[in-house]
C-alpha atoms as one frame of an Amber mdcrd trajectory, in Angstrom:
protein
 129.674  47.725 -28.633 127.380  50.599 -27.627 124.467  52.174 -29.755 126.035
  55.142 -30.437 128.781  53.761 -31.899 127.331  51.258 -33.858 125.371  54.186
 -35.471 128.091  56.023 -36.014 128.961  53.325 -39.216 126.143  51.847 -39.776
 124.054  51.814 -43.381 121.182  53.829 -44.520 118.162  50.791 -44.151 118.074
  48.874 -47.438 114.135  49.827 -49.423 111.844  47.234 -48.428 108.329  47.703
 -48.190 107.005  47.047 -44.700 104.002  48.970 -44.121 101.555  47.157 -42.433
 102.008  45.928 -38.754 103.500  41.880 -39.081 104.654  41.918 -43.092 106.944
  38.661 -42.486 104.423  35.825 -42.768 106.695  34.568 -45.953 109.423  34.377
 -44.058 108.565  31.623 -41.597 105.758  28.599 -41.321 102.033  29.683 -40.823
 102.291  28.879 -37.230 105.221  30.856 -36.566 103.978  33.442 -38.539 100.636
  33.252 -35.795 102.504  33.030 -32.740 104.599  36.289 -33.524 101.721  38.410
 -34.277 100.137  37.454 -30.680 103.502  37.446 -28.918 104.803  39.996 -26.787
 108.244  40.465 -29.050 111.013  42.578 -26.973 114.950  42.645 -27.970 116.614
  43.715 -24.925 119.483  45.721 -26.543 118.008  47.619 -29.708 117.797  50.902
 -31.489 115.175  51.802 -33.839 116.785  53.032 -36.121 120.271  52.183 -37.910
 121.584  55.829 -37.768 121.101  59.027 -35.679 119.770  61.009 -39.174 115.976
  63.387 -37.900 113.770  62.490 -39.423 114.310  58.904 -40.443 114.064  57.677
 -43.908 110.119  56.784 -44.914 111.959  53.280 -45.311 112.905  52.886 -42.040
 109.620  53.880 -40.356 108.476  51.891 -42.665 110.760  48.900 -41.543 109.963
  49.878 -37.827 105.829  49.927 -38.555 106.175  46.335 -39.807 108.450  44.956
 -37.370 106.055  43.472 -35.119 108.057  44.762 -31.538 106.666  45.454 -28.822
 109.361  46.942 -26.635 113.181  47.552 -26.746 115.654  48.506 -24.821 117.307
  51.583 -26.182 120.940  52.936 -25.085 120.794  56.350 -24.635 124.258  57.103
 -22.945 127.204  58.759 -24.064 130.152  59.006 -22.486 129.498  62.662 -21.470
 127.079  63.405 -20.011 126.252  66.495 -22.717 125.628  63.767 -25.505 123.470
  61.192 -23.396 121.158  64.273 -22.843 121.422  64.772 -26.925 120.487  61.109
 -27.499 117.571  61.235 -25.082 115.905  64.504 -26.714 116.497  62.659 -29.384
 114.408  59.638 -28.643 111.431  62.040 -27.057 111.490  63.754 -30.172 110.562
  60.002 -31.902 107.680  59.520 -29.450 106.552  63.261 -30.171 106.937  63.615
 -33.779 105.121  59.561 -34.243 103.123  59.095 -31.465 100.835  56.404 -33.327
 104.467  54.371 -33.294 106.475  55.291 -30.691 105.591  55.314 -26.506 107.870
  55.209 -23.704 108.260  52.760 -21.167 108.404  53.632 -17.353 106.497  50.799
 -15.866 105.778  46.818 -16.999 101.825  47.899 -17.836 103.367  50.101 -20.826
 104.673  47.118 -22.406 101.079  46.091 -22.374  99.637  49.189 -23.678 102.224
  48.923 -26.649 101.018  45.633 -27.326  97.566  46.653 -27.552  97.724  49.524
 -29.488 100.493  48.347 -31.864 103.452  50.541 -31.128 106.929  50.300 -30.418
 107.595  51.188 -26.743 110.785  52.194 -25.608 112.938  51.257 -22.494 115.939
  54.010 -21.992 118.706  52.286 -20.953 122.640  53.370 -20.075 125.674  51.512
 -20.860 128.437  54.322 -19.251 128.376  55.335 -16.023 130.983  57.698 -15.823
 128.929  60.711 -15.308 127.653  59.331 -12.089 131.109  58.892 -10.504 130.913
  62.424 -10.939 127.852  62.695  -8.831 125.963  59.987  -7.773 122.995  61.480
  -7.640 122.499  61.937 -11.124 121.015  58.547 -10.921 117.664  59.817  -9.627
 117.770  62.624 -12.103 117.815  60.553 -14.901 115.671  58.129 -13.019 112.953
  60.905 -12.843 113.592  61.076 -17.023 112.230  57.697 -17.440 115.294  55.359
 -17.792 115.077  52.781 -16.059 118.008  50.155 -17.187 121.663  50.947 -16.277
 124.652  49.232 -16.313 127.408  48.723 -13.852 130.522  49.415 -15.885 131.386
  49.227 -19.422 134.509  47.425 -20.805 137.065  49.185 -18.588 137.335  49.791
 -14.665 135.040  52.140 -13.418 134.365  53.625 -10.064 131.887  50.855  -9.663
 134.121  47.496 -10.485 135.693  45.954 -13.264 134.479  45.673 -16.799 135.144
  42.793 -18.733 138.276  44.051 -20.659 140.133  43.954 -16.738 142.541  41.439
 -16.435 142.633  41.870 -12.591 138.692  41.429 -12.328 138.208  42.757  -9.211
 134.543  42.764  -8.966 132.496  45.664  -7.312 133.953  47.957  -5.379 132.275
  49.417  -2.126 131.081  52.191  -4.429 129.409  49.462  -6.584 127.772  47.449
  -3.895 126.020  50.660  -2.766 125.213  51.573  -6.265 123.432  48.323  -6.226
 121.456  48.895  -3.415 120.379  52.545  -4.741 119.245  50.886  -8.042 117.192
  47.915  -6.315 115.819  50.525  -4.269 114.954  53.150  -6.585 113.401  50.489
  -8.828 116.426  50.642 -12.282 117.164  47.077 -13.095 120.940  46.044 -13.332
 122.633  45.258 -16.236 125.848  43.422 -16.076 126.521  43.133 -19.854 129.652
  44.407 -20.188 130.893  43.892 -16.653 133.907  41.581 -15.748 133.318  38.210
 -14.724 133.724  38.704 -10.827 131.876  42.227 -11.104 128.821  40.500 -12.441
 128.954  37.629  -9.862 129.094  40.105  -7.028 125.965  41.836  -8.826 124.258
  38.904  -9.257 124.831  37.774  -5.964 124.375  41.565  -4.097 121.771  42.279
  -5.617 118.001  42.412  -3.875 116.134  41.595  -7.050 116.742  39.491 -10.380
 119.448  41.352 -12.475 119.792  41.730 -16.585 122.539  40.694 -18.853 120.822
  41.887 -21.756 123.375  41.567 -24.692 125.828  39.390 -24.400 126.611  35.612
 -25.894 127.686  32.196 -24.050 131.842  31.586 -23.123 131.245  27.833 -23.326
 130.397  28.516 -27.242 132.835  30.792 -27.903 135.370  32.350 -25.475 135.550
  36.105 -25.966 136.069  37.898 -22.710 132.293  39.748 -23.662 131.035  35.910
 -23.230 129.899  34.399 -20.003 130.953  31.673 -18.658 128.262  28.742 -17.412
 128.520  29.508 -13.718 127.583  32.891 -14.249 124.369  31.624 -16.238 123.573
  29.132 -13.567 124.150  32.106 -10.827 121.675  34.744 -12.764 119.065  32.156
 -13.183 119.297  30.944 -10.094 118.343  34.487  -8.895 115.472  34.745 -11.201
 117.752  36.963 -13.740 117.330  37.532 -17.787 120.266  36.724 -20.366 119.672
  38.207 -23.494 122.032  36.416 -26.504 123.471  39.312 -29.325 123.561  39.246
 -32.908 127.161  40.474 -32.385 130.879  39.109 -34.029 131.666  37.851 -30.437
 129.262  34.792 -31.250 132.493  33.086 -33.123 136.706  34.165 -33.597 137.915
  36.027 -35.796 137.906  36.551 -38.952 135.185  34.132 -39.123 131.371  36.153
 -39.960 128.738  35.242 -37.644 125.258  33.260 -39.178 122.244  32.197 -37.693
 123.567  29.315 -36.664 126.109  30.780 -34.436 122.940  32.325 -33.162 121.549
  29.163 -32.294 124.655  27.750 -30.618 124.443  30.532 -28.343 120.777  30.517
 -27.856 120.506  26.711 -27.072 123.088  26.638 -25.015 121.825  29.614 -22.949
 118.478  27.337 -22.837 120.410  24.267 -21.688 121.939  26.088 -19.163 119.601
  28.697 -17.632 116.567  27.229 -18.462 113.685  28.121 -20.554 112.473  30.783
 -18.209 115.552  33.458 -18.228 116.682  34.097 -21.848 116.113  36.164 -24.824
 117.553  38.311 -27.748 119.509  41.192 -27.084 120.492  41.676 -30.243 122.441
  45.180 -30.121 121.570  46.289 -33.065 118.484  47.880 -34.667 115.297  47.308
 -35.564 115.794  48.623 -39.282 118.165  46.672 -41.783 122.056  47.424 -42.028
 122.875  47.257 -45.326 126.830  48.544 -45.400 128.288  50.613 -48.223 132.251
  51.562 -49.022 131.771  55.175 -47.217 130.329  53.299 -44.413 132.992  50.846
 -43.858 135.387  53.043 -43.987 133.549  54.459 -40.897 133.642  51.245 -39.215
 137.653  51.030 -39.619 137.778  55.060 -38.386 135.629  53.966 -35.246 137.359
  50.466 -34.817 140.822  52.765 -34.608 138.709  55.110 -32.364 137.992  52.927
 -29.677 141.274  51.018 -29.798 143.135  53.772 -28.755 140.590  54.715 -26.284
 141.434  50.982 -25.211 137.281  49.967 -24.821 137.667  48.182 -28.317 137.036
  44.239 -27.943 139.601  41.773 -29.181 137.784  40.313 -32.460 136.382  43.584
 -33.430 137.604  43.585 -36.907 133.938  42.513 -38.174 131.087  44.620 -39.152
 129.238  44.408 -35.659 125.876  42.405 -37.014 124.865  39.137 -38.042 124.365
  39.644 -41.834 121.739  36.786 -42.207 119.765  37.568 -38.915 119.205  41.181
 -40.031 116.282  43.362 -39.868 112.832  44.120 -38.873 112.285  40.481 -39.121
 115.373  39.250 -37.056 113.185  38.371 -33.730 110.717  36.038 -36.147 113.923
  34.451 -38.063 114.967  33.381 -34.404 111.710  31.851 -33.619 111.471  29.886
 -36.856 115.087  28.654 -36.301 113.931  27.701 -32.713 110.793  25.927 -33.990
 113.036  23.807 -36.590 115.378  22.794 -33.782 112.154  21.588 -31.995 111.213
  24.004 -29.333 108.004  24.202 -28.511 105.769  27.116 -29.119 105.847  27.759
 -25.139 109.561  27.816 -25.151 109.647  30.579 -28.054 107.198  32.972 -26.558
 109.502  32.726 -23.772 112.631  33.617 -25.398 110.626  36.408 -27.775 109.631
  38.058 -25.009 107.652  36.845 -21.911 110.907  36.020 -19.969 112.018  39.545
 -20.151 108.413  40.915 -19.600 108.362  38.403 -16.306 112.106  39.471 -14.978
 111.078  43.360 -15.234 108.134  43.042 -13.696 110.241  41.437 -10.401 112.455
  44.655 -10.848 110.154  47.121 -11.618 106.930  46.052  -9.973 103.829  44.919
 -12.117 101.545  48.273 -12.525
């Protein structure tokens, strides 16, 4: 599901009391609790912020100030091309109205800076593309605005190749291949999320440098046609490529409600498979708690209708698209205490907070 239209039914944050930077010590062992605050802590598929409402809720800055993240990647793209310039004044006006929270992120170093200086940095990201089968060149326009993580298709056929709703799975066109070569060169990473299986083989495979799937969960686990199948995994990290596992319904069937420990099937298994070096959280969520009301859920059956008959709706998206008990400012932390209980070793979790997606953009983007 994209960003916008998880906001679109998502809840006002619930009124906790994060203030200072790191406020989640009671929520996992000392030495998880230490190993956070020093990590470099990036979900690669996150908002900020649970709705589109300017000026956020004191709450949810305050959620966002005691969250602990260093970076996210942000969707900023609508499906016109009118509302993906909306969303991105919108997310310069966050960096301009809190600029002791809030930097973007145009090159790796940034992610640094953040780190240093205690701020969320952001990494503008698309998930349509349809604007540049209109004209191509809009790439490099929006290049020159900072974003700098695009995807090939979403769920449907695009210009480009096949997204994963495609039955045919055609893979990349000719159009797509040369797309491909204009990102690599231009220096946007790839992102094959919601691409059909064949389109992000041919990616993987095409492309000059590592590519993302930065949301997305494991086919082996659970087969949803948003899942990836094991070759695929063993294809992107052969390449040197990042998988990012969501906090998404996808992680088991209907009508069952994802926990943490669907989490963890997906995450070990990603482990198992790729290796320790090429997988994180992509969580496609927010950083600031969900916390659904009736009004709300009736928004979430309005957009479910929505995208059906737009036919980009998922099968199995009849469930409020989080993971109620992995929820929050401290969702990455809750993942690295789960990891530490399964035994991973601290190494392994600094990896999957973080480091593996710092590593994999710094191939892309080039390490200033």
């Amino acid at each position: 599901m994209d960003r916008r239209q998880f906001v679109s039914f998502a809840a006002q944050a619930s009124a906790l009391a994060f203030i200072a930077p790191h406020s989640f010590a009671q929520t996992a062992t000392p030495d998880i609790a230490a190993l956070y605050k020093n990590a470099l802590v990036i979900d690669t598929l996150c908002a900020p912020f649970a709705t589109d409402d300017f000026p956020p809720a004191d709450n949810a800055l305050q959620q966002v100030r005691g969250s602990g993240f260093t970076a996210i990647n942000t969707t900023i793209s609508d499906r016109t091309y009118e509302g993906t310039i909306q969303t991105l004044a919108r997310i310069h006006s966050y960096v301009e109205r809190y600029p002791e929270l809030f930097s973007i992120v145009i090159k790796r170093s940034d992610i640094d800076r953040a780190k240093r200086e205690n701020k969320v940095c952001i990494m503008l990201g698309f998930q349509y593309t349809s604007f540049f089968e209109e004209d191509v060149s809009r790439i490099e326009v929006f290049r020159d605005l900072s974003v700098r993580i695009m995807q090939l298709t979403y769920n449907l056929r695009s210009t480009f190749g096949d997204g994963c709703l495609e039955s045919e799975n055609s893979g990349l066109s000719r159009a797509g291949h040369d797309l491909v070569k204009k990102m690599n060169a231009i220096g946007i990473a790839v992102d094959a999320s919601h691409s059909g299986y064949r389109t992000t083989s041919d990616a993987i495979a095409g492309s000059a440098k590592p590519i993302l799937i930065s949301h997305s969960g494991c086919a082996a686990v659970s087969a949803h046609p948003r899942n990836k199948p094991d070759e695929i995994l063993k294809a992107l990290a052969d390449r040197g490529g990042y998988f990012g596992v969501y906090l998404m319904p996808y992680l088991v069937a209907s009508p069952t409600v994802p926990t943490r420990e669907h989490v963890m099937a997906h995450l070990l298994h990603a482990i198992n498979v790729c290796g320790a070096d090429h997988v994180g959280i992509g969580s496609d969520g927010s950083i600031e708690a969900v916390h659904l009301t009736d009004e709300q859920k009736k928004a979430f059956d309005e957009d479910i209708a929505r995208r059906k008959k737009l036919g980009i709706g998922a099968p199995g998206e009849d469930r409020y698209p989080y993971v109620p008990d992995v929820n929050g400012p401290n969702h990455m932390e809750l993942i690295a205490s789960e990891l530490q209980k399964r035994g991973q070793p601290s190494s392994v979790i600094e990896k999957v907070l973080g480091a593996n997606f710092y590593r994999v953009i710094g191939d892309i983007w080039g390490t200033a």
